[in-house]
C-alpha positions in Angstrom: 0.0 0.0 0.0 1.5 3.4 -1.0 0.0 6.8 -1.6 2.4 7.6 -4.4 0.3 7.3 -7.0 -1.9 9.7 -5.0 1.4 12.3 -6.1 1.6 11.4 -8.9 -1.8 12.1 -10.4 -1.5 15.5 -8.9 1.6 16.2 -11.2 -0.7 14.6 -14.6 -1.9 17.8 -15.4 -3.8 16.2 -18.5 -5.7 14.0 -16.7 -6.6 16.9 -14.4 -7.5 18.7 -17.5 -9.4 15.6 -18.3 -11.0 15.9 -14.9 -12.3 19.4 -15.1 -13.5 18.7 -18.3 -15.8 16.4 -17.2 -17.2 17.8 -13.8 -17.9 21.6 -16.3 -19.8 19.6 -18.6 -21.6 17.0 -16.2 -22.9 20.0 -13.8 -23.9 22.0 -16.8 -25.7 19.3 -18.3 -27.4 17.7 -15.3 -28.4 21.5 -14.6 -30.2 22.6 -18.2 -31.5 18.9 -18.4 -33.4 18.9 -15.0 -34.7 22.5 -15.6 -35.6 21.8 -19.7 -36.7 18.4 -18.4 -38.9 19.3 -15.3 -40.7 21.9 -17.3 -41.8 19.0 -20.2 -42.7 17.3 -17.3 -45.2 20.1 -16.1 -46.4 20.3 -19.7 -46.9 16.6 -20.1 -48.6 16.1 -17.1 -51.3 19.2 -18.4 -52.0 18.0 -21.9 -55.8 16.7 -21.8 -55.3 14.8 -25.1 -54.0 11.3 -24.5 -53.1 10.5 -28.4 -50.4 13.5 -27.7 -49.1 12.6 -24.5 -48.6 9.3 -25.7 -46.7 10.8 -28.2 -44.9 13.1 -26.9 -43.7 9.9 -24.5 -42.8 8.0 -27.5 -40.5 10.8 -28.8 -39.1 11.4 -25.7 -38.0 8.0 -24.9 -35.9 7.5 -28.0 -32.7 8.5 -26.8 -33.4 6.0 -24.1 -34.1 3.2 -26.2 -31.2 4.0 -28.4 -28.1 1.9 -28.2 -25.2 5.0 -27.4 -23.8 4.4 -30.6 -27.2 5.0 -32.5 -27.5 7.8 -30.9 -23.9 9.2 -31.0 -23.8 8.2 -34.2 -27.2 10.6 -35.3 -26.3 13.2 -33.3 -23.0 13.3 -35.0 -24.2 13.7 -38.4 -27.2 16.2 -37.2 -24.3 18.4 -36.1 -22.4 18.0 -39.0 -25.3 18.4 -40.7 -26.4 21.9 -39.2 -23.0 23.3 -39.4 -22.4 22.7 -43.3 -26.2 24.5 -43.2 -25.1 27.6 -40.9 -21.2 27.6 -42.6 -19.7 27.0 -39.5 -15.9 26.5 -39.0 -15.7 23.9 -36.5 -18.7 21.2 -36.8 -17.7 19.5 -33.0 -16.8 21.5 -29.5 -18.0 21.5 -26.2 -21.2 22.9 -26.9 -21.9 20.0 -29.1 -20.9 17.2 -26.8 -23.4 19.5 -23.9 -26.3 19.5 -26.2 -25.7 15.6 -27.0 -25.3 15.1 -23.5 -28.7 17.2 -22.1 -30.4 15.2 -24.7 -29.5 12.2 -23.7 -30.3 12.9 -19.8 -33.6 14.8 -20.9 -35.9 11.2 -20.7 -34.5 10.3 -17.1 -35.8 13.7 -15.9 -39.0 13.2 -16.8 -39.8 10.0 -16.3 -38.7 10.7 -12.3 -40.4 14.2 -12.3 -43.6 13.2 -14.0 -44.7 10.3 -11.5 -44.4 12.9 -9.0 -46.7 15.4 -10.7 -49.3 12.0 -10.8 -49.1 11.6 -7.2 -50.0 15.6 -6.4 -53.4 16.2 -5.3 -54.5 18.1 -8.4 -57.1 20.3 -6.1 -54.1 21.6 -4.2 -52.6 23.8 -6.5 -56.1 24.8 -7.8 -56.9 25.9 -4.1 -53.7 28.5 -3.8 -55.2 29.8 -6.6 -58.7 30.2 -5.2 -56.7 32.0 -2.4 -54.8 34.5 -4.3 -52.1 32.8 -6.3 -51.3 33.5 -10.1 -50.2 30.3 -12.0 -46.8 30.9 -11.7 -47.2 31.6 -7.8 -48.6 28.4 -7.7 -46.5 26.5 -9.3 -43.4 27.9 -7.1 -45.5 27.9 -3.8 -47.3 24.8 -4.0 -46.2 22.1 -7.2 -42.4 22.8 -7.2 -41.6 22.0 -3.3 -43.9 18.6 -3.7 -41.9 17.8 -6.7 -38.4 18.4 -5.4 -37.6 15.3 -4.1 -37.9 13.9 -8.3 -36.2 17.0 -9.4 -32.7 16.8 -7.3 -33.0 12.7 -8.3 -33.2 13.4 -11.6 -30.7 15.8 -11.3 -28.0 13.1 -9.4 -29.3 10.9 -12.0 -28.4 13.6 -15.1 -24.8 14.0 -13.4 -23.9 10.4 -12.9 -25.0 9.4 -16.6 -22.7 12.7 -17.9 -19.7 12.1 -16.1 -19.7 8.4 -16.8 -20.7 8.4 -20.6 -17.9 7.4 -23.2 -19.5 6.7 -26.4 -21.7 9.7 -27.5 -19.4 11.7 -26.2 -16.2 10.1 -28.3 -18.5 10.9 -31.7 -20.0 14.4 -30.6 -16.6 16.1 -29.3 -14.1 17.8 -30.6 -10.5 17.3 -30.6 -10.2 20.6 -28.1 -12.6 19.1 -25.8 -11.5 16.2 -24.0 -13.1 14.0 -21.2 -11.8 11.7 -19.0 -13.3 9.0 -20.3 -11.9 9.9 -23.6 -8.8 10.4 -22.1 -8.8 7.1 -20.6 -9.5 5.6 -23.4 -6.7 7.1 -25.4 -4.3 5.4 -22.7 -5.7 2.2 -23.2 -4.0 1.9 -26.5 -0.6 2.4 -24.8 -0.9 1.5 -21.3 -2.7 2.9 -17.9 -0.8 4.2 -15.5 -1.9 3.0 -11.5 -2.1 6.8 -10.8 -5.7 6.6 -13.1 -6.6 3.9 -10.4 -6.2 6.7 -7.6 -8.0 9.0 -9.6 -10.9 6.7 -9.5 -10.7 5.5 -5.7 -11.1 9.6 -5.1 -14.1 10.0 -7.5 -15.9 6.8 -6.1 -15.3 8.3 -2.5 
């Protein structure tokens, strides 16, 4: 037992690069999907026509249904796609790895929220109403504390699924945008130092 390797993945400043990379873009995503995601959640839960909602569901749970690489895959060629359209200079960054990445997590959100919305007395939020409350004010009084339990879930959920994702993220990045599991990867071909082993020992704690 020796914490050297501890050192030494202090001193890998690409792996720490790596790192940040990863945390940035997991916290970013797990935030916009939980807020996009929570809001479609709302909406689903109002629509009075069933043929929509269903759907609506059926569209949403693609990416879920997806194998990654069907996914990464599409989303790959929709951004190369959209940047030949717009006569954009670089077709892959960051912000196309983030949106594959909020898409991805968008389905989790909602399936956690919306079961919440279902269980919520529907004549609760209609009451704050009778008593004052605009829509809104009802929503941020009375629906959002009931559902925050499913929204920080979903959001834990979002964050987990980001950080840990390899293969959309290997075809929707660019090459000045690297994660760690990327990064990882890219040692695998050569060999992995134990110092990667520490690094994951401290993100598991």
């Amino acid at each position: 037992f020796s914490l050297k390797w501890y050192r030494e993945i202090m001193s890998d400043h690409a792996t720490l690069d790596a790192f940040r990379n990863t945390l940035v873009l997991s916290v970013l995503a797990s935030i916009i999907a939980t807020a996009i995601g929570t809001l479609a959640a709302v909406g689903i839960h109002k629509m009075r026509s069933r043929r929509l909602r269903r759907a609506v569901m059926t569209v949403t749970n693609i990416p879920m249904m997806n194998p990654d690489i069907v996914t990464g895959v599409s989303l790959m060629l929709l951004f190369v796609f959209a940047a030949r359209l717009l006569r954009m200079e670089t077709t892959l960054s960051f912000y196309s790895l983030l949106i594959a990445h909020i898409t991805f997590c968008l389905p989790y959100v909602i399936l956690n929220v919306l079961p919440k919305l279902r269980q919520m007395d529907s004549s609760i939020p209609e009451a704050a109403q009778d008593l004052g409350c605009t829509p809104l004010m009802s929503f941020f009084k009375v629906e959002l504390p009931v559902i925050m339990p499913a929204i920080w879930t979903s959001m834990i959920m979002s964050f987990t699924l980001s950080f840990d994702d390899f293969v959309i993220s290997n075809f929707t990045s660019g090459s000045s945008y690297e994660t760690l599991t990327i990064h990882i990867y890219s040692m695998i071909k050569k060999s992995v130092k134990p110092d990667i082993y520490s690094l994951s020992t401290m993100i598991f704690f």
